[in-house]
Structure formats: structure tokens, C-alpha cells
C-alpha positions in Angstrom: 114.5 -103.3 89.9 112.3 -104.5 87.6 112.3 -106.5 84.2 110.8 -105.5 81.0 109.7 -107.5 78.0 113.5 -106.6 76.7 114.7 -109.6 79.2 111.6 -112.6 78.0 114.5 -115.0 77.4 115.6 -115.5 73.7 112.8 -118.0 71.6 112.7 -121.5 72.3 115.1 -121.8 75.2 114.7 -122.7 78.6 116.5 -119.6 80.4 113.5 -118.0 82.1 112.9 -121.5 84.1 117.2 -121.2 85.0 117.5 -117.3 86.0 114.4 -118.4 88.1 115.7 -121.1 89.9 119.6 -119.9 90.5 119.8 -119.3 94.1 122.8 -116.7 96.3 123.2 -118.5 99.6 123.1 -115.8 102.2 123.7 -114.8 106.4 120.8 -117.3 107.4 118.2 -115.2 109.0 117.5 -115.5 112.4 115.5 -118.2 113.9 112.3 -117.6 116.1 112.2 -121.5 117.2 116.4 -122.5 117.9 116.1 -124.6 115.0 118.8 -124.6 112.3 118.1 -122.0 109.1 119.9 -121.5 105.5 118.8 -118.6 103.8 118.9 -117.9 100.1 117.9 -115.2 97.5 116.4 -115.6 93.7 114.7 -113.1 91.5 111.4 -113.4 89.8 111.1 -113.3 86.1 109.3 -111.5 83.8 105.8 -111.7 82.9 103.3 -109.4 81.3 100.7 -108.7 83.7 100.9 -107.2 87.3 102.0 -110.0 89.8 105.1 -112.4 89.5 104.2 -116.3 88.3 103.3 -118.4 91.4 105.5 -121.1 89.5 109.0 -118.7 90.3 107.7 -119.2 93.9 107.2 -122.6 94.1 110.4 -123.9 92.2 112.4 -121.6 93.6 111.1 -122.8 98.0 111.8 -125.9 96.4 115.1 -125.4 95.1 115.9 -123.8 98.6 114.2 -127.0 100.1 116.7 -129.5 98.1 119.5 -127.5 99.0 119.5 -127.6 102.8 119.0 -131.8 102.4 121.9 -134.4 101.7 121.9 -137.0 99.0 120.2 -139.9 99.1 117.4 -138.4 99.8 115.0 -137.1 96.9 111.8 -135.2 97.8 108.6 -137.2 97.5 105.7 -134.1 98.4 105.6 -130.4 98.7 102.7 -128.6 100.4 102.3 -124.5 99.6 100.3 -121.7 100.6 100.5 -118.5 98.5 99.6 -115.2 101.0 100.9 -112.1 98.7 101.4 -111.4 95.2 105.1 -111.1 94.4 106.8 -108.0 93.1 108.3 -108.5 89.0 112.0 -108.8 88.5 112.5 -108.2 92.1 114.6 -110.5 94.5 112.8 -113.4 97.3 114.5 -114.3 100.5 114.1 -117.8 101.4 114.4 -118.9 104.5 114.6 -122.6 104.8 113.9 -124.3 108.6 115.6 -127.9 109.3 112.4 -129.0 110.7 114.0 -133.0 110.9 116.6 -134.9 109.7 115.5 -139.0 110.2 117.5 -141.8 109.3 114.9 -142.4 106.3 113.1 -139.3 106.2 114.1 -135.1 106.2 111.1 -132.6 106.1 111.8 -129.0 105.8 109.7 -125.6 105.9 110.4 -122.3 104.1 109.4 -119.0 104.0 109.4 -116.3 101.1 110.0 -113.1 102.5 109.7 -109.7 99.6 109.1 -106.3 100.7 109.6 -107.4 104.6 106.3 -109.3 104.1 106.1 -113.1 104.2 104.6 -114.1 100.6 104.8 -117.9 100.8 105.2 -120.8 102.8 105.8 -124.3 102.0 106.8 -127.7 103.4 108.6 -130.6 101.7 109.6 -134.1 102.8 112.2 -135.9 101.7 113.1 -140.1 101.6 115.7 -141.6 100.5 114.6 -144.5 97.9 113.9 -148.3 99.1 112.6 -150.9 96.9 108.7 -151.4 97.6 105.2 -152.4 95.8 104.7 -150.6 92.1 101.0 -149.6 91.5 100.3 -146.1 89.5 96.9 -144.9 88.2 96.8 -145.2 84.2 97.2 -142.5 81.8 94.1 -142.0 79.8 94.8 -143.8 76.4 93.0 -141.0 74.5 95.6 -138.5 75.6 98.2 -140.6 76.3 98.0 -142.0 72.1 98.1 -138.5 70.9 101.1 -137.8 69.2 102.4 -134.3 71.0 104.9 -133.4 67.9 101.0 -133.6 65.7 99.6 -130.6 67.4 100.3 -127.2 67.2 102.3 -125.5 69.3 101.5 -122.4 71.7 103.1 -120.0 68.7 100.8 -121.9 66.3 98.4 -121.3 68.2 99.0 -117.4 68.6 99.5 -117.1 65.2 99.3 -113.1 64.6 99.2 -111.9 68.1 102.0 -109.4 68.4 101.5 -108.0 72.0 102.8 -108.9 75.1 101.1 -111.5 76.7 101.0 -113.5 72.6 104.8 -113.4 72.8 105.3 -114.8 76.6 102.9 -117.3 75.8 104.6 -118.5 72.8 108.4 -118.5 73.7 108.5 -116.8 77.4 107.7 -119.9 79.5 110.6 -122.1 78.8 108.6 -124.6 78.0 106.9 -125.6 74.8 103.1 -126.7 75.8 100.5 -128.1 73.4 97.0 -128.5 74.2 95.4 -131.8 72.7 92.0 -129.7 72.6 91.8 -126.0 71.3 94.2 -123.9 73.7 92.2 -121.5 75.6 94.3 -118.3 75.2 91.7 -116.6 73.9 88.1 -116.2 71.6 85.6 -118.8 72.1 86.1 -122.2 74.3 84.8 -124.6 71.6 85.4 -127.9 74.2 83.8 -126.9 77.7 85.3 -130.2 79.5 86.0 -130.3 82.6 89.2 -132.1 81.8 92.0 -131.5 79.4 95.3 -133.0 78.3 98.5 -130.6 77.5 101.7 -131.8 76.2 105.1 -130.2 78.0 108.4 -130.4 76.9 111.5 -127.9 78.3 112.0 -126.1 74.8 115.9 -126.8 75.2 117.5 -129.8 77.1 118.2 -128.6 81.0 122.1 -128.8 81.5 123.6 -132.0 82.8 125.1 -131.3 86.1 128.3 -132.8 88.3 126.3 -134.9 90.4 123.5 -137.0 88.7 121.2 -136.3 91.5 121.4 -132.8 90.8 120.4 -133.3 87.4 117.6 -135.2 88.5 116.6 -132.4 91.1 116.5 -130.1 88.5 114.2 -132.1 86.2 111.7 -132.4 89.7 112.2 -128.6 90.1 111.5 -128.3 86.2 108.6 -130.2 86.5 107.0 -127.8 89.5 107.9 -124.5 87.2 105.7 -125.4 84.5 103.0 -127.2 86.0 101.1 -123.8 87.5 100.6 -122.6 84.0 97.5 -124.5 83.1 97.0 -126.7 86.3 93.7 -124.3 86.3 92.6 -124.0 83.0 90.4 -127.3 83.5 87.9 -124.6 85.7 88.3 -122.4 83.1 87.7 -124.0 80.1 84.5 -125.8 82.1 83.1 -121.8 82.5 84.2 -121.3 79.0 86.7 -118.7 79.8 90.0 -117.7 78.1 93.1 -116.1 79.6 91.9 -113.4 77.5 88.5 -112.9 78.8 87.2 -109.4 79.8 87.4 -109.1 83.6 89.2 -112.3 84.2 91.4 -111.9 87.5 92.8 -115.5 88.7 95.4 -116.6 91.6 97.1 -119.5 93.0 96.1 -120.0 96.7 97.7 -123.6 97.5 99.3 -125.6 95.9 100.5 -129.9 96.3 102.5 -132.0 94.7 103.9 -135.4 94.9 106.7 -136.6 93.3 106.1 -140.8 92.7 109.1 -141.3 89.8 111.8 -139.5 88.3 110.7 -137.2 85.6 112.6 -135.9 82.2 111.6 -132.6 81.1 114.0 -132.9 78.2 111.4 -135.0 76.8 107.6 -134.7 76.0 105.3 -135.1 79.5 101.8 -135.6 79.5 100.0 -133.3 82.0 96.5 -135.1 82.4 94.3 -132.3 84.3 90.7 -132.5 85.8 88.2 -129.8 87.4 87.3 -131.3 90.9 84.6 -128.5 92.1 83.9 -124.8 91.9 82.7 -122.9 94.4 82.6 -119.1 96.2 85.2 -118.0 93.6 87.8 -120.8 94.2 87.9 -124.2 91.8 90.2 -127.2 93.0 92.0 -128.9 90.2 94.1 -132.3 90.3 96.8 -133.1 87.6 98.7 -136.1 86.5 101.7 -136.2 84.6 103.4 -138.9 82.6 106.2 -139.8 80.4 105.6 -141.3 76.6 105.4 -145.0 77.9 101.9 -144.3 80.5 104.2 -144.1 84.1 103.1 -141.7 86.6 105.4 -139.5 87.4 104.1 -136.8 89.4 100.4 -135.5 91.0 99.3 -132.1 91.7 96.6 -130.0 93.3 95.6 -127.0 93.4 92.7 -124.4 94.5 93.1 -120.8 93.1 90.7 -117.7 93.0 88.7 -117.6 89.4 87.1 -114.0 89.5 85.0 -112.2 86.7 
């Protein structure tokens, strides 16, 4: 089956991101090693070009991740690899391996499976929270000062695009993101940094869930969705290319993240991005993200493919 521009989830809400991440608990596939294995289904989402969004794949391991592991324990880091595109609109199996269960600590593996071909691995660790030493690198005060509800949004932005790809970017993401420099959807890169600041917000609040953990899991999950939309546009805008430019093919190959405090995508995030290094068609870049008052909440990296 697949899903047509008829099912980009109504404006300003955040139902792509929850379609993405509801997961069917199925027979738990066999397993190659003796160890224990739940198995789970979700579906990828719309988007207007060939492949699904590497995001569905890594919220939705995730998801599968946090589901196999009991409270207290919250995940701290997720490592992935992406091997295959993923159909559109089409159903993932994921099948989640108890790799250990510690008295402090719980670290699990998964594998994506669409197509009979595995599409995606990852591994997660989990701890459950002890009081320690706080230390967190700073936000930078010339992004972090910026007021996000002052710039334009991705609609503004995209002001008179009618097609596709202008729509999805506008309202099909779930989440509303605002560049502090000129968004590089498309024409001419006018700030060749290779850094940028965007401003993320979930364009409706997530729902509030039974257990407060939960809530907070989603938030986490939330926070892994959205952060594969740009976490390469600090390469790109460096090369002075646009989403839109002629030729441009781009995909995720890995993909980190660590989780250092508790995020709230209900509210604005800033995602603090930088261009590490470019090389034989792949660029590595890190991003930071955090809340209005300058706390790290969350790191990524990630190398993907950058082709003209």
C-alpha cells in the first residue's frame, strides 16, 4: 500500500510524527542467538520523493527499543546504521533483541526488516537516573537570544510554492522549524556557514499519557523524529546547495544520539548544528539541542551521502 499526498496530515498538527510512531506488537520472530525477542510493526509516512524519511526509522527502532525495557530506566544513547531505502506508506517489522538487562543499565538491538530485507539496525542503552556532577556545553548566545516566534516560519518561507515537496515542507513534518538564517529550501544560499541554528517546536502539543514516563518517552522519541530533517543542511548550506538543487541526491547512513536531559517538544527547542568534515561524497555533522533557558538536552551525529 502506499500513501499519497491525500494522507500529508491536516496543517499544523503533529499526526504524521504519531501514525509514525504507533507500533502492533506481533508473534516475536525467531531468534538466531537464544536470546529473548519482541517483535513489532509500524508504517512509514508520506513524503514526496522516492524513499521513506530515515527519521520514521529511527523513532520508530526506538519506540520498539523503549517498549521491550521497564521503568525506571530512560534511554541515554542510540547508535544506527541505515542499509536500504524504505518503501512509502508501507509497513516495518521490528525486531527488538534483549541484549542485557543490569541492575543499572538495559541495552537493546533492533532490526528493521521491509521487503524480507534488513533496512536498519540500531542499538540503545538504557539507565535508570542517579544523582551525579552537572556540566553541559553552552548554547551559543547568538542563537540561543534569538526569539524563534520573530522568524518566519517554513510556510513563510515557501510563500507561493504550491507543489508537493512546498506543502510537506510547510505543514507535513509535524513540526514547525524556523531557520535563524535564510532556510535553504531552495534559490540561492545567501549564508554559506558551516553552522546554522533552527528553531523546532511539535506544531500541536503531543498527548499526555497514563504513565508520566511515557509522556516523557514520547517527547525523547519526538525529539529523534525531527532531528534528521536538517541535521545535514550544515554540509549543505557550506557547498551552497538547496533541497531544491538540480541533481541533489542525499541519504542518511548512521546516525547517534544521546539523550543528557529530558526534552519538551511542546515547546520551542533550539537545534544548534555544525559541518564537521566533507569528504568522498559523505559530510559528518554534530547537533545540539536546547530548551529556551541554554540546558543541553540532547547531541546528535550524523554522516550521510551528499551527491550532485
Amino acid at each position: 500500500m502506499t500513501i499519497s499526498a491525500e494522507k500529508l496530515s491536516d496543517p499544523l498538527t503533529s499526526q504524521t510524527f504519531l501514525r509514525a510512531v504507533e507500533l502492533q506488537e506481533i508473534e516475536a520472530a525467531p531468534s538466531a542467538t537464544g536470546l529473548p525477542v519482541r517483535s513489532f510493526t509500524a508504517q512509514t509516512q508520506y513524503v514526496p520523493w522516492p524513499k521513506a524519511y530515515g527519521g520514521d526509522l529511527v523513532a520508530q527502532g526506538l519506540a520498539a527499543m523503549i517498549k521491550t525495557v521497564d521503568a525506571p530506566k530512560v534511554v541515554h544513547s542510540s547508535h544506527s546504521y541505515f542499509m536500504r531505502p524504505a518503501d512509502i506508506g508501507a509497513l516495518v517489522q521490528y525486531d527488538v533483541e534483549v541484549l542485557r538487562d543490569g541492575r543499572g543499565f538495559s541495552t537493546r538491538q533492533v532490526r528493521a526488516i521491509q521487503n524480507d530485507k534488513v533496512i536498519f539496525i540500531s542499538s540503545a542503552s538504557f539507565q535508570v537516573p542517579v544523582e551525579g556532577d552537572h556540566f553541559a556545553l553552552k548554547a551559543d548566545p547568538a542563537l540561543l537570544n534569538i526569539d524563534p516566534e520573530s522568524l518566519p516560519s517554513s510556510a513563510d518561507a515557501l510563500t507561493g510554492r504550491d507543489d508537493a515537496a512546498g506543502k510537506y515542507w510547510s505543514t507535513g513534518r509535524s513540526f514547525e522549524m524556523r531557520h535563524v538564517s535564510s532556510p535553504i529550501y531552495e534559490g540561492e544560499v545567501t549564508d554559506q556557514s558551516s553552522q546554522q541554528g533552527v528553531w523546532v517546536k511539535a506544531f500541536e502539543a503531543l498527548p499526555k499519557l497514563e504513565d508520566p514516563q511515557d509522556t516523557a518517552n514520547l517527547h525523547r522519541i519526538g525529539l529523534t523524529y525531527a532531528c534528521d530533517y536538517t541535521i545535514l543542511e550544515a554540509l549543505m548550506r557550506h557547498r551552497g546547495l538547496t533541497w531544491s538543487s538540480e541533481g541533489l541526491v542525499t541519504a542518511s547512513l548512521d546516525h547517534s544520539m544521546w539523550f543528557h536531559r529530558e526534552p519538551n517538544i511542546d515547546e520551542w527547542i533550539l537545534y544548534q548544528q555544525a559541518a564537521l568534515s566533507s569528504q568522498s561524497q559523505r559530510g559528518l555533522a554534530e547537533g545540539h539541542f536546547f530548551d529556551r533557558e541554554g540546558n543541553l538536552l540532547a547531541t546528535v551525529a550524523q554522516e550521510g551521502m551528499i551527491r550532485i
